[in-house]
Each structure stands twice: as C-alpha cells, then as structure tokens.
NUMI-647824 format. One record per residue (C-alpha): residue in one letter; x, y, z. Coordinates in steps of 0.05 Angstrom, whole numbers, plus 5000, padded with zeros to 4 digits. Layout:
N
SITE  rest    c1    c2    c3
SITE     A     X     Y     Z
...
***
This chain:
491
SITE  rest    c1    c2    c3
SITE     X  5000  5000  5000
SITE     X  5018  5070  4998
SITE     X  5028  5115  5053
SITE     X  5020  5189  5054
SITE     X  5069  5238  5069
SITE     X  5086  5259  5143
SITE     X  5049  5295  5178
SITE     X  5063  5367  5210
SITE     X  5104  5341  5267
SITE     X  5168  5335  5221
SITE     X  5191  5345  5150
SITE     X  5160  5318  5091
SITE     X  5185  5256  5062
SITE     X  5175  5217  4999
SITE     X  5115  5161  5002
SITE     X  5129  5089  4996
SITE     X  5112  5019  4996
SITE     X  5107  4995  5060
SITE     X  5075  4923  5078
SITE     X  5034  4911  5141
SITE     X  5055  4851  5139
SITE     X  5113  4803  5083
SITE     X  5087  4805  5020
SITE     X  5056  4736  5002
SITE     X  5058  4722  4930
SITE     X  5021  4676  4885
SITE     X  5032  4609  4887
SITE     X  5047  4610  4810
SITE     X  5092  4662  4817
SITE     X  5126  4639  4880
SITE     X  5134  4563  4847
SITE     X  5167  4611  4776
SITE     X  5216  4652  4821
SITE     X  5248  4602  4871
SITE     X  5277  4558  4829
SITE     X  5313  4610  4796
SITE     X  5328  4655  4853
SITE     X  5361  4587  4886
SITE     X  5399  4580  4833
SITE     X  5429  4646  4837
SITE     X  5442  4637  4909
SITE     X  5482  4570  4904
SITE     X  5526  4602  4835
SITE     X  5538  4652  4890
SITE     X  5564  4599  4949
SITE     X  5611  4565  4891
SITE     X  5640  4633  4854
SITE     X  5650  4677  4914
SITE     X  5704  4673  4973
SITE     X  5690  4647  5036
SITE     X  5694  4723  5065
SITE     X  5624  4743  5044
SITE     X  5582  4767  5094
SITE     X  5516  4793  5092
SITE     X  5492  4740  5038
SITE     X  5509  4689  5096
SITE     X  5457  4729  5143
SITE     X  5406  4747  5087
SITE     X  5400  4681  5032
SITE     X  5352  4727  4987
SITE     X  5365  4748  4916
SITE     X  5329  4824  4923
SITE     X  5307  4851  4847
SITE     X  5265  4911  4866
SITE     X  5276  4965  4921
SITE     X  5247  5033  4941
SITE     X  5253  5069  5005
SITE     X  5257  5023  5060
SITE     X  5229  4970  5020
SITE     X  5269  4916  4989
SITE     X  5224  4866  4938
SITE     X  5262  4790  4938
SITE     X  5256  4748  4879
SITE     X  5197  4711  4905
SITE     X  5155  4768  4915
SITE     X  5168  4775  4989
SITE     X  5178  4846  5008
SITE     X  5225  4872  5069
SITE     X  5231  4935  5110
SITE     X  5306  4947  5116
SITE     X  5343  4975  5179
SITE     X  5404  4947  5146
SITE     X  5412  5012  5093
SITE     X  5474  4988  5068
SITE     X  5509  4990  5138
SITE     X  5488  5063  5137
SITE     X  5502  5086  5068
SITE     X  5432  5094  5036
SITE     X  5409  5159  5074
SITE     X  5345  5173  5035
SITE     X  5336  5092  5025
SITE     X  5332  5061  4958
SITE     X  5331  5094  4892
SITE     X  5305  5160  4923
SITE     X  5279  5202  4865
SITE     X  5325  5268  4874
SITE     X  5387  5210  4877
SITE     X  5358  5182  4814
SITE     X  5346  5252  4780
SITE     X  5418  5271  4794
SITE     X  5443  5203  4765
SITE     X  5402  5211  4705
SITE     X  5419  5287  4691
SITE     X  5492  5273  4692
SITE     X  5489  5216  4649
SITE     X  5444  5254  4595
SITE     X  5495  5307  4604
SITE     X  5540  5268  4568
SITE     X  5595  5284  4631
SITE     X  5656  5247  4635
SITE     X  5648  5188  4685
SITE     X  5725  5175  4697
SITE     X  5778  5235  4698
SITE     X  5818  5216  4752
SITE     X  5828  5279  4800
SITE     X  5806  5329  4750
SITE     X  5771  5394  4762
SITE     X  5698  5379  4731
SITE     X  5637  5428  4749
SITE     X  5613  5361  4785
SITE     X  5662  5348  4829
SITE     X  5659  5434  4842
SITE     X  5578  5426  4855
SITE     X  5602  5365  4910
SITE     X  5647  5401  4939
SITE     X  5607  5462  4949
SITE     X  5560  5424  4979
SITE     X  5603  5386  5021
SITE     X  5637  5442  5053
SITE     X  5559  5482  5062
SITE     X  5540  5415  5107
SITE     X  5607  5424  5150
SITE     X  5611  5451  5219
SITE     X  5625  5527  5210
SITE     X  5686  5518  5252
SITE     X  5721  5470  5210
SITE     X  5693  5484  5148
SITE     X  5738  5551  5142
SITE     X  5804  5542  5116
SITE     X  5791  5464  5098
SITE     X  5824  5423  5046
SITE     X  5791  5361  5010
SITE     X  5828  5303  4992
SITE     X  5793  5249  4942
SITE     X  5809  5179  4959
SITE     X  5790  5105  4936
SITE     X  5721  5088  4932
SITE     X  5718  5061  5004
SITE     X  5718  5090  5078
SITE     X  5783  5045  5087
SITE     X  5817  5091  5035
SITE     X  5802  5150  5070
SITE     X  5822  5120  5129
SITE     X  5892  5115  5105
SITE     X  5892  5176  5067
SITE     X  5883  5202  5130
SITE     X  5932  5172  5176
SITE     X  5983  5177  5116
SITE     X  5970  5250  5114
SITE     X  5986  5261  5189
SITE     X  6038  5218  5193
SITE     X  6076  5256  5134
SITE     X  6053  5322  5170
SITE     X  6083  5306  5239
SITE     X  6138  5259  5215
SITE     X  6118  5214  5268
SITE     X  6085  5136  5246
SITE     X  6051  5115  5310
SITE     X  5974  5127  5326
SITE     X  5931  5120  5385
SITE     X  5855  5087  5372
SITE     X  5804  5051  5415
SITE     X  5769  4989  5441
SITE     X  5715  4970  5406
SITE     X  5736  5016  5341
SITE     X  5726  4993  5275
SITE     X  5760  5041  5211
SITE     X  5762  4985  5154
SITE     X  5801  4927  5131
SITE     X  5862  4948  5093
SITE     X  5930  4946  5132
SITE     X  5934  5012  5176
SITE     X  5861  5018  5191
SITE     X  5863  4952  5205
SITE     X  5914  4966  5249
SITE     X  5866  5020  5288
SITE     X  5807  4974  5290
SITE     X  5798  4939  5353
SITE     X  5767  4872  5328
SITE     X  5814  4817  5345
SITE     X  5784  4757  5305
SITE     X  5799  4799  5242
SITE     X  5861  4819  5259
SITE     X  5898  4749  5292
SITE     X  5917  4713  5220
SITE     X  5950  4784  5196
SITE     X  6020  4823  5208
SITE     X  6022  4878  5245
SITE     X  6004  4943  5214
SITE     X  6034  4989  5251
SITE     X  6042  5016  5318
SITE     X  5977  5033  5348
SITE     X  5969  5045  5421
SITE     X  5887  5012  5453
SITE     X  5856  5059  5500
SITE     X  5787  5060  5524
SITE     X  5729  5077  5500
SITE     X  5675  5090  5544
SITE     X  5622  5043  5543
SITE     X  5572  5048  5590
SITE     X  5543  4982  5591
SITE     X  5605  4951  5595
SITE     X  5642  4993  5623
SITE     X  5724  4968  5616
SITE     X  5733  5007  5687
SITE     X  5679  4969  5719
SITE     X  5632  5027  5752
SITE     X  5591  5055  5679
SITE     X  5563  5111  5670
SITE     X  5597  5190  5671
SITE     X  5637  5158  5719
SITE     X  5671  5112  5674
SITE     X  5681  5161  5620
SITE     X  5715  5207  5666
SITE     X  5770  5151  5685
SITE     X  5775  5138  5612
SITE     X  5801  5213  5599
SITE     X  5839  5214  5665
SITE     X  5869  5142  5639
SITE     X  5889  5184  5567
SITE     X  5915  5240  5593
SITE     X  5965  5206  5643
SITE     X  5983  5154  5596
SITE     X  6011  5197  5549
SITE     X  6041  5247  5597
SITE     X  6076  5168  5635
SITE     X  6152  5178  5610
SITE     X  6143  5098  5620
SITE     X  6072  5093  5593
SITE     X  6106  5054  5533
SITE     X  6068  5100  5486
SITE     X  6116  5145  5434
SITE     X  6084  5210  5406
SITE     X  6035  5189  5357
SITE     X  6013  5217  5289
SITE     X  5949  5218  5312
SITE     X  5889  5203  5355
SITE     X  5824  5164  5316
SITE     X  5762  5152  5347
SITE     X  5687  5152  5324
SITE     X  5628  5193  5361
SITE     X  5587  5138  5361
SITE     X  5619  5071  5349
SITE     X  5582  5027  5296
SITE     X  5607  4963  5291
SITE     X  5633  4962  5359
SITE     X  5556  4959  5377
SITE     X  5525  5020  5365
SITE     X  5553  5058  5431
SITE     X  5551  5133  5427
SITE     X  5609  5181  5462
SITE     X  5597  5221  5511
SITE     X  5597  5279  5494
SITE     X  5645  5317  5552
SITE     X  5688  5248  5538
SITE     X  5698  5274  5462
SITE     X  5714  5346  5485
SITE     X  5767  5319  5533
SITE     X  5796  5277  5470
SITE     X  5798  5347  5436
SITE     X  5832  5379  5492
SITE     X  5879  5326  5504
SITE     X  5914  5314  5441
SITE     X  5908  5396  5417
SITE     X  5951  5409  5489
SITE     X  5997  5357  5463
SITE     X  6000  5370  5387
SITE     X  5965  5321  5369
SITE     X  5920  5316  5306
SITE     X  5848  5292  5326
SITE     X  5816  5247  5264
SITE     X  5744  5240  5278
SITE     X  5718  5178  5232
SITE     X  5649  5200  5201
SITE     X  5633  5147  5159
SITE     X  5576  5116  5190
SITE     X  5548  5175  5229
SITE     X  5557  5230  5181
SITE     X  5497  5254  5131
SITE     X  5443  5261  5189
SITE     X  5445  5194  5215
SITE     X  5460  5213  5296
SITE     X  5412  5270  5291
SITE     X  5463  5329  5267
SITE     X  5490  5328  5198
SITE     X  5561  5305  5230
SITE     X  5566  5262  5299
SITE     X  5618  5314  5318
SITE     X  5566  5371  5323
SITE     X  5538  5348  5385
SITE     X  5596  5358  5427
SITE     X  5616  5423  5391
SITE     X  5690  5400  5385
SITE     X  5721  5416  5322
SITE     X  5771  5359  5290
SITE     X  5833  5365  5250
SITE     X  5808  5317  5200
SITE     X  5738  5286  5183
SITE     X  5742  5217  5141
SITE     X  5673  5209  5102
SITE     X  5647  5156  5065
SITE     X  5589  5118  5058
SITE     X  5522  5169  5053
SITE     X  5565  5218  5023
SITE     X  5552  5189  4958
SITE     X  5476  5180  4950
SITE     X  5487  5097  4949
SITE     X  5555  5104  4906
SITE     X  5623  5091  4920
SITE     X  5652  5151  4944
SITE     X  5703  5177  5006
SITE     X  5736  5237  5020
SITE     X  5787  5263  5082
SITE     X  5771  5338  5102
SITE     X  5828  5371  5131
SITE     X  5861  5435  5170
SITE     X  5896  5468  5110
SITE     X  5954  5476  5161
SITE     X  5964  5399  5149
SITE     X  5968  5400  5077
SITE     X  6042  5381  5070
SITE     X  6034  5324  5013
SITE     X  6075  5333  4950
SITE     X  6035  5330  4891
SITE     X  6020  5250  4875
SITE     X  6038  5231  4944
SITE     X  5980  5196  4962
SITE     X  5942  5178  4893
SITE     X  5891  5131  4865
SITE     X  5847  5108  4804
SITE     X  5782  5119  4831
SITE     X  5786  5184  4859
SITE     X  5734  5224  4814
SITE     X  5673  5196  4814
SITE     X  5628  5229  4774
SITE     X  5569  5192  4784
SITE     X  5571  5186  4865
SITE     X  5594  5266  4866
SITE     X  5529  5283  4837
SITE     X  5484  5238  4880
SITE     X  5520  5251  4936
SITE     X  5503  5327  4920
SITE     X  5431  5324  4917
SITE     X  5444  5275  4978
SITE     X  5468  5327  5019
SITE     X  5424  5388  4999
SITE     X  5356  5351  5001
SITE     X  5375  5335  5071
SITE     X  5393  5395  5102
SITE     X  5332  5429  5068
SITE     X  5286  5368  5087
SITE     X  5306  5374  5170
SITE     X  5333  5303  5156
SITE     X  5385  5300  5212
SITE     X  5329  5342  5264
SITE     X  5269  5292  5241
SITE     X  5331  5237  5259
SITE     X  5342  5260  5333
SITE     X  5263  5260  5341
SITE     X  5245  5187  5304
SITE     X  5309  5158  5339
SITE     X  5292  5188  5410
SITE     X  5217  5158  5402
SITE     X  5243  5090  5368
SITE     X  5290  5084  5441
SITE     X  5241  5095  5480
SITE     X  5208  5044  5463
SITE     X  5255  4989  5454
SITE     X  5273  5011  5521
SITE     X  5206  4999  5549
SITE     X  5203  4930  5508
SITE     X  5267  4915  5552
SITE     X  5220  4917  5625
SITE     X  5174  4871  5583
SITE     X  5238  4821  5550
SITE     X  5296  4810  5600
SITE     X  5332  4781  5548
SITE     X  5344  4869  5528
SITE     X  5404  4877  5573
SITE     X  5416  4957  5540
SITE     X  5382  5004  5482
SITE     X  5437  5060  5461
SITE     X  5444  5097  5407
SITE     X  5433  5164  5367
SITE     X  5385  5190  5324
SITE     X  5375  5133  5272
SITE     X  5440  5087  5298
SITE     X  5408  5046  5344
SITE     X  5433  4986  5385
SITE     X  5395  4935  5424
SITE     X  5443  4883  5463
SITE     X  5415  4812  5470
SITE     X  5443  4779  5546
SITE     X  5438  4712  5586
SITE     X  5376  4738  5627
SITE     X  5390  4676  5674
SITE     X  5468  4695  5686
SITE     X  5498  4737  5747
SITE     X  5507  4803  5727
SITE     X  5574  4842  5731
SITE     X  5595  4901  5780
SITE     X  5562  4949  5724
SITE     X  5498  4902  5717
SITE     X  5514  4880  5651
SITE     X  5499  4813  5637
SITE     X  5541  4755  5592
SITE     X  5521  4770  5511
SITE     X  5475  4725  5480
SITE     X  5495  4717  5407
SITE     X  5466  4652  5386
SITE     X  5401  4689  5411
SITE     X  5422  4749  5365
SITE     X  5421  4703  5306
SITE     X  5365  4667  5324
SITE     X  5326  4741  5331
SITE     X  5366  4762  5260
SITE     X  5336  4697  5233
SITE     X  5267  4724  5259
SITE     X  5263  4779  5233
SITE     X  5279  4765  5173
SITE     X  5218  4713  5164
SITE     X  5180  4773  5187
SITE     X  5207  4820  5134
SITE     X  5248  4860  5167
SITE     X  5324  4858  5158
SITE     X  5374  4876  5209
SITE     X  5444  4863  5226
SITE     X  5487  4844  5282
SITE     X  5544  4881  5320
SITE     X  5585  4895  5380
SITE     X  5622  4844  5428
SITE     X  5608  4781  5409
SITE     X  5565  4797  5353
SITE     X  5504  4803  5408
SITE     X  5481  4873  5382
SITE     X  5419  4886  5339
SITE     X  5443  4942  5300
SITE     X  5385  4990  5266
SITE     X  5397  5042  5204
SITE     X  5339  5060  5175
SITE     X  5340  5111  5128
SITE     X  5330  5184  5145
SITE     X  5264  5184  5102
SITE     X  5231  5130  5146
SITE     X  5156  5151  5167
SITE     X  5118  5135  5223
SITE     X  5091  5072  5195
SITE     X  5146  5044  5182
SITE     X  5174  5058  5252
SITE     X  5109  5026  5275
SITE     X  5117  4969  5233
SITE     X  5197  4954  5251
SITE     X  5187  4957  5321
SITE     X  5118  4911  5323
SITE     X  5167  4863  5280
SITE     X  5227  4869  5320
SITE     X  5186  4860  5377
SITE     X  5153  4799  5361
SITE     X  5223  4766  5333
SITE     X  5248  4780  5398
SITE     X  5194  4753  5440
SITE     X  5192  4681  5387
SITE     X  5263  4679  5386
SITE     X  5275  4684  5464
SITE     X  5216  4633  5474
SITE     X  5254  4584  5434
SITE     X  5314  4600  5481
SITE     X  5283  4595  5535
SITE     X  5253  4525  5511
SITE     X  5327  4500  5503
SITE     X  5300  4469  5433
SITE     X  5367  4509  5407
SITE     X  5318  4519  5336
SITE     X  5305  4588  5307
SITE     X  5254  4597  5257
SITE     X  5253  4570  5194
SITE     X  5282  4620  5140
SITE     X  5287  4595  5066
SITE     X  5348  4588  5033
SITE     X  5421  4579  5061
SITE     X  5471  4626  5039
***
C-alpha cells in the first residue's frame, strides 16, 4: 500500500511501499521465482570467497527496492534497517538520487577523469563544505580517495603521519575504521586481525562504554577515568606509548555495537591531544549525513577535528570517500598519496543532491526526534523482554544488546552477551520482513539504520516486528529446543 506523506510534526518525506505485513505472492509466481532465485544463490556459494558476509545472514536474491522496501525474487517484500550498513540515507533509489544520476548521464559528463577539476566534482564540493561545521569548514582542504571508507582511512593517517613525521597512532576498544592494513591496524576487532602482520604501531585505549564499562563502575563515571586514563598515559615517561601521528576515534561507534560518546568524553579527546599536538581524526563514515541526529556526529559535542574521514552516505548509494582537513596539514607533495578511483562522477552528483535535500528536508532534526521515540520504546520493550540487557544509540543508529537473562550480572549490571540468541532474533526477523544486522562484542548487538526518510509507519511496523522476533526467538531459548525459525534458503 501506499502511505501518505508525514504529517506536520516533522519534515515531509517521499511516500512508499510499505507492507503491514511480508508480501505473500502467488503460488504460480512463487513456484516461477524460487527455482531460479536458488539457483542464483548457490552460483553465488561456489564463485564467491568464503569472506562474504551479509549474503550468509540474508539468503535472498532482492530485484526491486524503494525506500525502505526491498522486493526479493519471490515476491516477498522487506523493510530494511540494514541501509547498506548506513550508506543509503534517503533509502533506495530516492527520486532526487535518481534525478541527479540521470541528469549527469544525459549530460554526456565524463564518468572517469581521475582527479580532474569537473563542474561536478565543484557542485560536491560546494555542497560538502555548506553541510560542515562552520568551525572547521573555514580554511579546509579536500582530499579524494578510493572508493571506500578504508581509503580515506589511510589517506588520513598517511596525511598526518607525513605532517608530523611521526608513524605511530593512538585508537580505541571496540573501534572499527576498515580492513586494509593501517586501519586495520586501528580497529579493535581481534578475530579479524589474529591471522594478519602487524600494521603498525597503534596504542588501545578506552572507550567509554557504559554498559560495559572496561573500568567496571559505567556511566559518567567511567568516561571520566577513561580521559583521566588518556591524559596520564601519554604524559607516563614509561607509559610505553611514543608521540603518535594521531588520535582516531568515532562519536558513536558502529560496529563496535552501536555505543555513542559522551559527549564531555569527546571534548576531553579534543583537549587532550590539541595540548599535546596532536591531530584529532574524527571517523564519520557511518554517522555522518544526518544519521546521529546532526549532519556530523561531531556537532553534538561542539568539538572541532583536525580531520573528518567520510564515506558511505556521502555518495547517495555510490562509491565515494573523502578526508577533510586543516589546511595547516596539507604538507603532501603532489601524487603523494594517489589513486584510480578518485573522481567519481556519478557518486559526486548523487552525493550532491544527497546532501542538499537533507539539510533542506530537517533530515538529521526529524533523525534525533524518530530515533529518541524508536529508544524509548525498545527501552520499554526491555521491562517487558529481559533478554534486552541495553538500548543505546543516536538518532537513527540504534543498538539493542541481547544477554543471558539467567546469568549473574557484573559490577556494572551488565549481563554475559547472547549471540546465538542474536542470530536466532536476526533469523526472525527476517521471516517477518524486516532485515537487520548484528554488531558489537560478540556479535550480540541488533544494530538499526533505517533511512533518514523513514515515516511513522514504518517505525510502527519495525518495532511491532522486531518486537515479536524477539519475543519468538527468546521463547525458543528459553525452551532450550536450540531451533530458530525456519528461514528459506542457506547462503
């Protein structure tokens, strides 16, 4: 069905398909499409590597998408909180992303020029620097990377580390920047890291994380010892730790499990390293564009970085990443730090109309108000579910940590993570049409992105689905039958 727009309480937003309920298609046309779509799904098990990921936790084959809505080859129609781990801002194939698309290729614009100057890439960047805090806005450089946050990751790191002639770094628990070598390095997943080299010296602090709280008492508390434990360490002639290039951290950590900053904790981090000269990098990636409920995570703490790596929404859904800069640390030598994919043209126009259409829209505002409501209540569904240990997040990045309701809980109250019960709930959702990932320690964290555009239906719907896969999944648990419900197809 259709929905109309929203009402007065927040910004309009485009109409879509939304389903009450999974889309049941007709027998006929069900018995037509799973044959093939099966087929697709097992070429994919025997051609690609064994590091695919979310076609393990999602065996469907989608052909149509709009909005929030994602059509599978057998007719059966999802709402998706997945939004391509965050990129898809407006959701799928929003028209003013498909308008910009279409313009530039009727235009007959180059798509590949490297890192030329193109009236594209001038319109991006215009609208780029507009969305930046005022603050850091003025005086900024813009560096084009690869295609991927990971690449601006490095770009970044690279670029400090030439400007300060130093090579170490200092990141945090439960950080995640990407998978080539040095941001790698900075993430603080060990299963990926284990079967690699090192790469690079990178000192672990701590991130504060209420819930689980690495000093053991939570709350502002805990974030205060986690700035005391900083600032001493690197002032320790014998903390072990040599000047560093720089200091990365996110405002809200993603894949860590969805576990926002405080924000005096961030304003100490910018305090910290500009006493001690060094550069802050504040990795946007996943909160930038709106998604925490301010166009950039960074605003709500009114600290001002000395870099900004972006990726993901930045693009309108294509491949696109930049590093944003302090002029003052533009020391590269032309073609120091270079790549193929730099310009393109494609993403800088989507990511254009991306940008614009939500800062006129109230995007990231509508954001702060749909997440604040959507928290409330999950966090009410968590007096109802004890298997809820915590529901964090930020605007639209929302986390909801699955526990052992039957275990002792530690000094902070946190009880042990429950991930087979995450899958199980993953697995549940999904047969109710809603699509959702995991996250966090022990992959125990249901992780929600919707897009900005999501209406009040929708909301409605995800919760009364997420709600229900919770309750089924939990039963199931608490049944000890160890079964989850039944979800076609194996990936």
């Amino acid at each position: 069905m259709t929905l109309a727009a929203e009402p007065a309480t927040g910004p309009t937003v485009p109409t879509v398909p939304v389903p009450t309920a999974p889309a049941v298609p007709s027998a006929v046309a069900a018995a037509d499409a799973a044959p093939a779509a099966a087929a697709v799904l097992r070429r994919q098990r025997v051609r690609e590597s064994a590091a695919r990921t979310y076609a393990r936790s999602f065996p469907i084959v989608p052909v149509r998408a709009h909005g929030m809505t994602v059509e599978g080859a057998d007719g059966r129609r999802y709402l998706d909180c997945l939004s391509g781990a965050g990129t898809l801002a407006l959701g799928h194939n929003h028209p003013v992303v498909l308008e910009a698309i279409r313009r530039t290729l009727d235009s007959g614009a180059p798509l590949h020029l490297l890192d030329l100057a193109t009236a594209e890439k001038d319109d991006f960047t215009t609208a780029l620097f507009d969305s930046l805090p005022p603050g850091f806005a003025d005086g900024a450089r813009v560096h084009f990377c690869g295609p991927a946050g990971t690449d601006a990751v490095e770009a970044a790191l690279k670029l400090m580390q030439t400007a300060t002639g130093r090579s170490g770094a200092l990141a945090f628990t439960g950080a995640y920047h990407g998978m080539t070598a040095g941001a790698l390095a900075l993430t603080g997943n060990v299963a990926v890291k284990e079967p690699l080299p090192s790469g690079g010296e990178v000192a672990r602090l701590p991130y504060p994380y209420g819930y689980r709280c690495p000093f053991g008492v939570g709350g502002e508390a805990g974030a205060e010892l986690s700035a005391t434990y900083v600032e001493r360490l690197l002032d320790d002639p014998s903390g072990g730790v040599v000047r560093p290039a720089a200091m990365v951290l996110e405002a809200v950590q993603g894949e860590g499990g969805v576990v926002p900053a405080p924000d005096g904790w961030l304003r100490a981090m910018r305090r910290i390293t500009a006493e001690r000269g060094i550069p802050l990098i504040v990795d946007e990636v996943q909160t930038g564009v709106g998604r925490t409920g301010a166009m950039w995570a960074v605003e709500h703490s009114g600290i001002v970085p000395d870099a900004m790596v972006l990726s993901k929404a930045i693009g309108g859904s294509l491949p696109l990443a930049v590093v944003v800069y302090r002029e003052e640390y533009d020391g590269w030598r032309p073609g120091a730090h270079t790549g193929t994919f730099r310009g393109n043209t494609l993403a800088m126009a989507a990511g254009a109309a991306t940008l614009r259409f939500v800062s006129a829209h109230g995007l990231a505002e509508r954001a702060a108000v749909v997440g604040a409501r959507m928290v409330e209540r999950l966090r009410a569904l968590a007096g109802e579910l004890p298997v809820i240990g915590d529901v964090r997040g930020r605007g639209l990045m929302i986390g909801v940590e699955l526990v052992d309701p039957t275990a002792e809980p530690d000094a902070c109250g946190a009880r042990p993570a429950a991930p087979e019960l995450a899958v199980r709930v993953r697995e549940a959702c999904l047969a109710r049409g809603l699509i959702v990932e995991l996250g966090g320690r022990h992959d125990a964290v249901l992780r929600l992105l919707p897009p900005l555009t999501i209406t009040d239906e929708q909301v409605a719907a995800v919760l009364d689905r997420l709600a229900d896969a919770v309750a089924a999944a939990s039963a199931v648990s608490a049944a000890g039958t160890g079964a989850g419900p039944h979800v076609a197809g194996s990936a």
